[in-house]
ROPAKE-343733 format. One record per residue (C-alpha): residue number from 0; residue in three letters; chain; x, y, z. Coordinates in nm, 3 decimals. Example, Ala and Ser with C-alpha at 12.3 -4.5 7.8 and 13.67 -1.06 7.14 Angstrom:
+-----+--------+--------+---------+---------+---------+
: num : residu : chaine :       u :       v :       w :
+-----+--------+--------+---------+---------+---------+
:   0 :    Ala :      A :   1.230 :  -0.450 :   0.780 :
:   1 :    Ser :      A :   1.367 :  -0.106 :   0.714 :
+-----+--------+--------+---------+---------+---------+
# end
This chain:
+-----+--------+--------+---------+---------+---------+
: num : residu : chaine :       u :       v :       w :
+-----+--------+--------+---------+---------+---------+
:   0 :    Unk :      A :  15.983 :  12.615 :  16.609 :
:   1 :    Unk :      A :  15.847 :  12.667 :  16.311 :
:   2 :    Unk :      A :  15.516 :  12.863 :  16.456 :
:   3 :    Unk :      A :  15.761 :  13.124 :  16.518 :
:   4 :    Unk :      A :  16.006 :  13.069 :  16.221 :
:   5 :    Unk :      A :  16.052 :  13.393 :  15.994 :
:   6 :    Unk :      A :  16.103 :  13.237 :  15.708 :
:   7 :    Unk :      A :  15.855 :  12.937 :  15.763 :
:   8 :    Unk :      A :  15.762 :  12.901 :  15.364 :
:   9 :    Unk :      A :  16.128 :  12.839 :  15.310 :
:  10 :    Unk :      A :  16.182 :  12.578 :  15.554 :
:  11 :    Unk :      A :  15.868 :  12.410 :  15.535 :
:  12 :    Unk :      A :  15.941 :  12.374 :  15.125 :
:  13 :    Unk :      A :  16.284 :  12.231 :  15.224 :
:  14 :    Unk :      A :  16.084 :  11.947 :  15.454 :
:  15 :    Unk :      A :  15.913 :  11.850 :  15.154 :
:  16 :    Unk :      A :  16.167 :  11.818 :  14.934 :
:  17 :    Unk :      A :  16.359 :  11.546 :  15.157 :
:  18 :    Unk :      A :  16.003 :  11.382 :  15.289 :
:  19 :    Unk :      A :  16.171 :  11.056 :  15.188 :
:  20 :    Unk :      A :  16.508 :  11.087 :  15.396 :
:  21 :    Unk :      A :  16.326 :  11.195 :  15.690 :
:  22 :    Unk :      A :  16.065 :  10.991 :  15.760 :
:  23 :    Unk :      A :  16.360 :  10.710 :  15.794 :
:  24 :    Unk :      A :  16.539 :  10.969 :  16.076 :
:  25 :    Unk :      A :  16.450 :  10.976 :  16.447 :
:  26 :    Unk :      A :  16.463 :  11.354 :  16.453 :
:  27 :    Unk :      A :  16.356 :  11.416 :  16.078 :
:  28 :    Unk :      A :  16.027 :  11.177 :  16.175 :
:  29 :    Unk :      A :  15.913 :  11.409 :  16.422 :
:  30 :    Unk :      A :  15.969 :  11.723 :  16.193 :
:  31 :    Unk :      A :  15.716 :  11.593 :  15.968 :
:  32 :    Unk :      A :  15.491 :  11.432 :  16.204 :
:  33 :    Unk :      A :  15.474 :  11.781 :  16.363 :
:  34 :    Unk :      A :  15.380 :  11.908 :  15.961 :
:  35 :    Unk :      A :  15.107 :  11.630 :  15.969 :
:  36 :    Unk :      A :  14.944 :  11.757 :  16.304 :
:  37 :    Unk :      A :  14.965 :  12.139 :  16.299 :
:  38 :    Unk :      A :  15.038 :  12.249 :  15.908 :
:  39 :    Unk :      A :  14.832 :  12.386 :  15.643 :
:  40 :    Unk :      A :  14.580 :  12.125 :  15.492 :
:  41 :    Unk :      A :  14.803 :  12.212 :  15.194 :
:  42 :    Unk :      A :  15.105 :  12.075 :  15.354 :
:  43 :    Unk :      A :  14.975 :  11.776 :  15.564 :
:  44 :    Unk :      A :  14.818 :  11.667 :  15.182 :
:  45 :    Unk :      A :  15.157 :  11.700 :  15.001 :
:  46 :    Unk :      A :  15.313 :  11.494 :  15.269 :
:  47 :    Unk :      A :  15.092 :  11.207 :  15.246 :
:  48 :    Unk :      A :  15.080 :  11.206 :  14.867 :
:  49 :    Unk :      A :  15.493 :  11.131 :  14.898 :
:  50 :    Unk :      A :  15.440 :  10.854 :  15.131 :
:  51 :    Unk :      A :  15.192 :  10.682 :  14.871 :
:  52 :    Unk :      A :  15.452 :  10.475 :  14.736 :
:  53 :    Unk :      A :  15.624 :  10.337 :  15.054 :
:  54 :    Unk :      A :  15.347 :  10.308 :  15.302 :
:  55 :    Unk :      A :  15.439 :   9.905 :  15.367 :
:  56 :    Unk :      A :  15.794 :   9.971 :  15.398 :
:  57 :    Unk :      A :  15.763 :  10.307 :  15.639 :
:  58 :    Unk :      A :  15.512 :  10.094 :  15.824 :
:  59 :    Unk :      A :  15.768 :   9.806 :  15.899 :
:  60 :    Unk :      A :  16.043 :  10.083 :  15.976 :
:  61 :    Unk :      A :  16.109 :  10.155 :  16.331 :
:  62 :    Unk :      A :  16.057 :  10.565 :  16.281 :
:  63 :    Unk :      A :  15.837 :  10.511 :  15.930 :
:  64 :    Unk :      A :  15.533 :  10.339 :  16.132 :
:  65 :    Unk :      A :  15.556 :  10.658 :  16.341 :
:  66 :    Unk :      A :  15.496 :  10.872 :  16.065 :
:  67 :    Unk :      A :  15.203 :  10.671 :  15.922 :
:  68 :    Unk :      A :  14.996 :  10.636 :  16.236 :
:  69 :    Unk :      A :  15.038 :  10.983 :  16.268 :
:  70 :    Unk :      A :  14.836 :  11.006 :  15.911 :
:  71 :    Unk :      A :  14.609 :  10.772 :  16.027 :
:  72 :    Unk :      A :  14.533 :  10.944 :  16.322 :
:  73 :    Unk :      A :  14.506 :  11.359 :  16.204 :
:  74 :    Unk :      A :  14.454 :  11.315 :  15.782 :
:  75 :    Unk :      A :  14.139 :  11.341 :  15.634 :
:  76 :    Unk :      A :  13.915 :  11.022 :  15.523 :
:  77 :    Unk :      A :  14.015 :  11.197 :  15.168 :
:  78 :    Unk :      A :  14.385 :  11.236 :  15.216 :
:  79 :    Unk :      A :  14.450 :  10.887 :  15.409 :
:  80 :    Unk :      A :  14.228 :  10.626 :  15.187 :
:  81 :    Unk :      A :  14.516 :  10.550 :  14.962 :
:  82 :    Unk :      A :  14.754 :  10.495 :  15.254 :
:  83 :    Unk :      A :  14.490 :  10.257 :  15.438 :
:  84 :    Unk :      A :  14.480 :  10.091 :  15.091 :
:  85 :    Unk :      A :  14.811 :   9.957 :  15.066 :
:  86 :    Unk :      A :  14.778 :   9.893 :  15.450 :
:  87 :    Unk :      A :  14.459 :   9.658 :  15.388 :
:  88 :    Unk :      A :  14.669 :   9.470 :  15.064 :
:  89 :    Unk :      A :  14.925 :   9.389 :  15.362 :
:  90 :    Unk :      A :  14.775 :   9.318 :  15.666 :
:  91 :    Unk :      A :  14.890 :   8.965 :  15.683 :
:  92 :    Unk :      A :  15.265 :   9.082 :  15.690 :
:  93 :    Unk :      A :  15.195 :   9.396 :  15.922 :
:  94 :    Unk :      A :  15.028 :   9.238 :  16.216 :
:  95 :    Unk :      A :  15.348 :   9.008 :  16.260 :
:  96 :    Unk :      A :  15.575 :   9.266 :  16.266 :
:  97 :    Unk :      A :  15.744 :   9.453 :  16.566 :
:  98 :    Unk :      A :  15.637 :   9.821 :  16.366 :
:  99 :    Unk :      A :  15.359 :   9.732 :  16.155 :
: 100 :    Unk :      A :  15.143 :   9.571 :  16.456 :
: 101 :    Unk :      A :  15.139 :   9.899 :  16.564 :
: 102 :    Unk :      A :  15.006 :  10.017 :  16.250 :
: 103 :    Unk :      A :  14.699 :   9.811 :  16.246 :
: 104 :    Unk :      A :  14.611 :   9.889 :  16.592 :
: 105 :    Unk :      A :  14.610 :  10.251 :  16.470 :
: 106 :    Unk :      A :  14.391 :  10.171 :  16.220 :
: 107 :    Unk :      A :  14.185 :   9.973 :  16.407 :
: 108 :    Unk :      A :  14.127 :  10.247 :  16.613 :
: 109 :    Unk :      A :  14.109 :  10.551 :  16.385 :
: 110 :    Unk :      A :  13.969 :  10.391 :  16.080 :
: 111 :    Unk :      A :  13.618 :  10.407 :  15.947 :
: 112 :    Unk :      A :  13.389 :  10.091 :  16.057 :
: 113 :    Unk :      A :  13.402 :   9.929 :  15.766 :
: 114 :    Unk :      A :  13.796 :   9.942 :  15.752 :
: 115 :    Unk :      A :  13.762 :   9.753 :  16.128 :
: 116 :    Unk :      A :  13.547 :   9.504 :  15.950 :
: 117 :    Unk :      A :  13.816 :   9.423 :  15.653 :
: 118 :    Unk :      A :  14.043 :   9.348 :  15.914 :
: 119 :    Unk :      A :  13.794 :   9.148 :  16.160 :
: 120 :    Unk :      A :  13.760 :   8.916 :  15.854 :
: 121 :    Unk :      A :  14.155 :   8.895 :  15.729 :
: 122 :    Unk :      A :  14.208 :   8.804 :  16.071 :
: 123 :    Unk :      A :  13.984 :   8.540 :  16.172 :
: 124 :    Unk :      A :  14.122 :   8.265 :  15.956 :
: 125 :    Unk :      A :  14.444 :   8.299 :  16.157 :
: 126 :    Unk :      A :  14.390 :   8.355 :  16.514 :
: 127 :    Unk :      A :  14.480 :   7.991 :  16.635 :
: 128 :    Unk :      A :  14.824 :   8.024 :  16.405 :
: 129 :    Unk :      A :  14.907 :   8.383 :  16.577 :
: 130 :    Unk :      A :  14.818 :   8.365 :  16.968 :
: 131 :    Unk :      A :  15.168 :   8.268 :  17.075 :
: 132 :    Unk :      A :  15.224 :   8.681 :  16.909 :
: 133 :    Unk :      A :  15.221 :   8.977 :  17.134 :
: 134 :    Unk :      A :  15.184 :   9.154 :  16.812 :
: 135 :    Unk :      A :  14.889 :   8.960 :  16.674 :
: 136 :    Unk :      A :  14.718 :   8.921 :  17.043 :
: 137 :    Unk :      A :  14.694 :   9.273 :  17.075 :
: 138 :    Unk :      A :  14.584 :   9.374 :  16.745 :
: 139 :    Unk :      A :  14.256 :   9.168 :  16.866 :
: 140 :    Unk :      A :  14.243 :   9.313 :  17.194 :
: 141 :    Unk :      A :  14.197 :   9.657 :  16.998 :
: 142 :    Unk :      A :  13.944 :   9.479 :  16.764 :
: 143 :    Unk :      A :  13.722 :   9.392 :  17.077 :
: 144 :    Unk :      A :  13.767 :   9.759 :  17.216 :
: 145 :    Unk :      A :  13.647 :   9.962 :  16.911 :
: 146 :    Unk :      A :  13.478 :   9.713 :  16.688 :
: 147 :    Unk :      A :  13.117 :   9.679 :  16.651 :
: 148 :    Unk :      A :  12.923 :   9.418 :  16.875 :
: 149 :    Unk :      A :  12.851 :   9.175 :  16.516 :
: 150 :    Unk :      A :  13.272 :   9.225 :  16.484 :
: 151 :    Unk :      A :  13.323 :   9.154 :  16.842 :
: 152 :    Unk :      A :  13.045 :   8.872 :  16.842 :
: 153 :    Unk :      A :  13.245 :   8.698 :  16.512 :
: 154 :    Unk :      A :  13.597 :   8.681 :  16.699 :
: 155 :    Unk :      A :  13.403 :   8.495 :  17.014 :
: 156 :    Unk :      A :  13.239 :   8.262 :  16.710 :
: 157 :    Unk :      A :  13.558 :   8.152 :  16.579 :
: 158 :    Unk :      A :  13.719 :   8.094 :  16.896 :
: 159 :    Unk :      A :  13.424 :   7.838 :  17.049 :
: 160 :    Unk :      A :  13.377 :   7.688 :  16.744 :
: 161 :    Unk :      A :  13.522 :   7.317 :  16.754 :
: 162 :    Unk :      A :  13.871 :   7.294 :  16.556 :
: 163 :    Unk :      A :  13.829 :   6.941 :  16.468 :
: 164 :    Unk :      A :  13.920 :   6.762 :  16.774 :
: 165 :    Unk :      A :  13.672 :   6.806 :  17.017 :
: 166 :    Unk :      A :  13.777 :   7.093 :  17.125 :
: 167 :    Unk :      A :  13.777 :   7.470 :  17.088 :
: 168 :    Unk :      A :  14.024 :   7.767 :  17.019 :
: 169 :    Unk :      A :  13.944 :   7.865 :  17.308 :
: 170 :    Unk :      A :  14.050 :   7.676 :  17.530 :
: 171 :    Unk :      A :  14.412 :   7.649 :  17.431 :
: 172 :    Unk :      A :  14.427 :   8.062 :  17.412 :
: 173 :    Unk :      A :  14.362 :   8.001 :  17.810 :
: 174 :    Unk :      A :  14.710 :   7.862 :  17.858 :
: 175 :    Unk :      A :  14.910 :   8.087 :  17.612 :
: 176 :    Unk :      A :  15.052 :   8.409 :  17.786 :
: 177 :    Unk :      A :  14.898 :   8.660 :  17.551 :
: 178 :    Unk :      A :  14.611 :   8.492 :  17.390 :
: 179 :    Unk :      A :  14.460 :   8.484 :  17.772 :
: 180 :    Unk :      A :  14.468 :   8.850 :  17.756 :
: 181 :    Unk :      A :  14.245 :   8.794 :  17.497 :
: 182 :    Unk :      A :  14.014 :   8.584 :  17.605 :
: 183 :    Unk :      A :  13.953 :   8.795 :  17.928 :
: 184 :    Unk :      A :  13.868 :   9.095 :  17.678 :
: 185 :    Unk :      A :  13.614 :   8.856 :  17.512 :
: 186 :    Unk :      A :  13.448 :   8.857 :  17.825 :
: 187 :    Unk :      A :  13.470 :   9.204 :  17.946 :
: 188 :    Unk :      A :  13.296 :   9.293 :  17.578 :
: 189 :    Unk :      A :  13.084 :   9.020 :  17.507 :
: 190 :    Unk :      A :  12.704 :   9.028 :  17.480 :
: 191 :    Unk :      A :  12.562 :   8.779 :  17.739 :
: 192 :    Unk :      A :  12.446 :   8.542 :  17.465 :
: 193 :    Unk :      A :  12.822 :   8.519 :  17.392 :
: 194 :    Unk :      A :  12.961 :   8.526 :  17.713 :
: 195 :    Unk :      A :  12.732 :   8.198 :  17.773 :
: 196 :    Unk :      A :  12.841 :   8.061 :  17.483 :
: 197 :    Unk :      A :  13.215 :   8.074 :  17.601 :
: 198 :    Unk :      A :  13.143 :   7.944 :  17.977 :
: 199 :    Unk :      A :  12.979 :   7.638 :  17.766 :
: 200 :    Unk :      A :  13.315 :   7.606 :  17.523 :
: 201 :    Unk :      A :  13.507 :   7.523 :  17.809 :
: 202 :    Unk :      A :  13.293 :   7.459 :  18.174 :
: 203 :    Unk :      A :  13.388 :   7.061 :  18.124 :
: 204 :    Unk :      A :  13.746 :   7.142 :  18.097 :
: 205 :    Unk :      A :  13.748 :   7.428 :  18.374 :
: 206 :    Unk :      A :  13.902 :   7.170 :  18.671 :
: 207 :    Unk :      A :  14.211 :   7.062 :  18.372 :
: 208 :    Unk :      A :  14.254 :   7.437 :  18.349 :
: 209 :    Unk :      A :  14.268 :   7.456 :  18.734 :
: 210 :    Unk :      A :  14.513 :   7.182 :  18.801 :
: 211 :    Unk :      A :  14.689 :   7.323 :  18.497 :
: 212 :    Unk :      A :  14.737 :   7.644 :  18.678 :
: 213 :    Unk :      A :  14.799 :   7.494 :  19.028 :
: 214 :    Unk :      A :  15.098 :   7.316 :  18.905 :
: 215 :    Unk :      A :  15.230 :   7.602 :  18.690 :
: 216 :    Unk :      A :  15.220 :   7.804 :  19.023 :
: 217 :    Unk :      A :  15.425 :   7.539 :  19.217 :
: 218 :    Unk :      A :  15.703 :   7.504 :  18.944 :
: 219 :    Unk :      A :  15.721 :   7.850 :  18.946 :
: 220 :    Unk :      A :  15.710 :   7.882 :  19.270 :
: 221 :    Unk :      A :  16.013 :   7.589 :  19.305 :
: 222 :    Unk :      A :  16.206 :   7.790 :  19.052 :
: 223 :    Unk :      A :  16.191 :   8.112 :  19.270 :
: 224 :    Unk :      A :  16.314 :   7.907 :  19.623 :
: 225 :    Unk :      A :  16.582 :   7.786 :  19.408 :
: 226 :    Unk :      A :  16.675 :   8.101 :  19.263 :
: 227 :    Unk :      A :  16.664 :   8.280 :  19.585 :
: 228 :    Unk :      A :  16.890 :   7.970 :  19.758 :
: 229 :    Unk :      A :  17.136 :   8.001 :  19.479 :
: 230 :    Unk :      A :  17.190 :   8.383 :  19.535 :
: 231 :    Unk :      A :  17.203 :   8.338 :  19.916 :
: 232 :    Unk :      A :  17.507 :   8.078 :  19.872 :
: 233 :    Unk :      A :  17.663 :   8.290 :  19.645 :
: 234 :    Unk :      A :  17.672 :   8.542 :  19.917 :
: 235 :    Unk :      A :  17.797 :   8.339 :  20.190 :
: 236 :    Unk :      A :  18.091 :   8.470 :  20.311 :
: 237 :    Unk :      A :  18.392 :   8.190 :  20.255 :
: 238 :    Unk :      A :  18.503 :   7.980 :  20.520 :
: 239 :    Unk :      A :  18.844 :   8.077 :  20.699 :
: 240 :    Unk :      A :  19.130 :   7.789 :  20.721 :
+-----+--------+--------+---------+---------+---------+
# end
């Protein structure tokens, strides 16, 4: 629309003067989103400079987070290192919530290496605490897929390392529903020194795991014949007289 607006200048100055209102709006969002990807330099840099001081907030907003993984992803290293500032001071909040995990992924992905590393090491500390989060599970998954074979290699460390009991991380992230996700990336990216290293974390527990599963499978398996018989007598047609 505003490619072929007449009086562009004029609207695009009225978008910045309400940069605060909209990036809360579903419809106002993508206005300035569409500022961020295909205005002037000029523009896209006065934009971000009005976000500086809400970037946590817009990030745990449900149209804000759109608006700053859209920086992320088309600002300059220049006009986005303040934003991935206050994004770094907060990642402990942000990869826990239902917006801001989404954030972190982005910058995961479109941030410089050393940004990736910063959030390798805020995470590790907490990966046992967080695998029972979608959130949290896949904010890892994106660390394996773009981070550097050391960051990748220091997520697989943590997780065989014993926690205390005899036991690794690992092998509980094997029976949680999105921490396995996790684990299977491990493998797909690991170096073979690495990927030995997590067959020897848990080989002596591997038949556990597989009765583990079996039964799993059967109860859910029971669950579904009963579900299905309950449906079917719930159709039956009542008896006459």
């Amino acid at each position: 629309v505003l490619e072929h607006c007449t009086h562009k200048r004029l609207v695009l100055e009225q978008l910045h003067a309400n940069v605060a209102t909209l990036v809360m709006d579903k419809y106002g969002s993508y206005l300035i989103e569409l500022v961020i990807v295909h205005g002037l330099p000029e523009d896209r840099a006065r934009i971000v400079r009005s976000l500086h001081d809400n970037v946590t907030s817009l990030s745990l907003h449900e149209y804000g987070c759109r608006v700053i993984q859209c920086v992320l992803e088309h600002c300059t290293e220049q006009q986005k290192r303040h934003v991935l500032e206050q994004l770094h001071a907060n990642v402990p909040s942000l990869v826990a919530d239902k917006y801001g995990n989404f954030v972190i992924q982005h910058m995961v992905e479109h941030g410089r290496p050393e940004d990736r590393e910063r959030i390798v090491r805020s995470l590790q500390g907490d990966i046992m605490k967080n695998t029972h989060l979608h959130s949290f599970c896949s904010i890892i998954e994106k660390c394996l897929i773009f981070g550097t074979t050391e960051q990748k290699n220091a997520l697989i460390d943590q997780v065989c390392a014993d926690d205390g009991t005899g036991k690794t991380p690992l092998l509980q992230m094997m029976k949680k529903q999105f921490a396995n996700d996790v684990v299977l990336k491990m493998v797909d990216g690991a170096d073979s020194a690495h990927r030995d290293k997590m067959m020897f974390a848990i080989e002596e527990h591997i038949p556990a795991l597989l009765r583990l599963k079996t039964q799993e499978s059967e109860q859910q398996n029971r669950l579904s014949k009963g579900a299905g018989g309950a449906v079917a007598d719930k159709r039956k047609k009542p008896k006459n007289g």
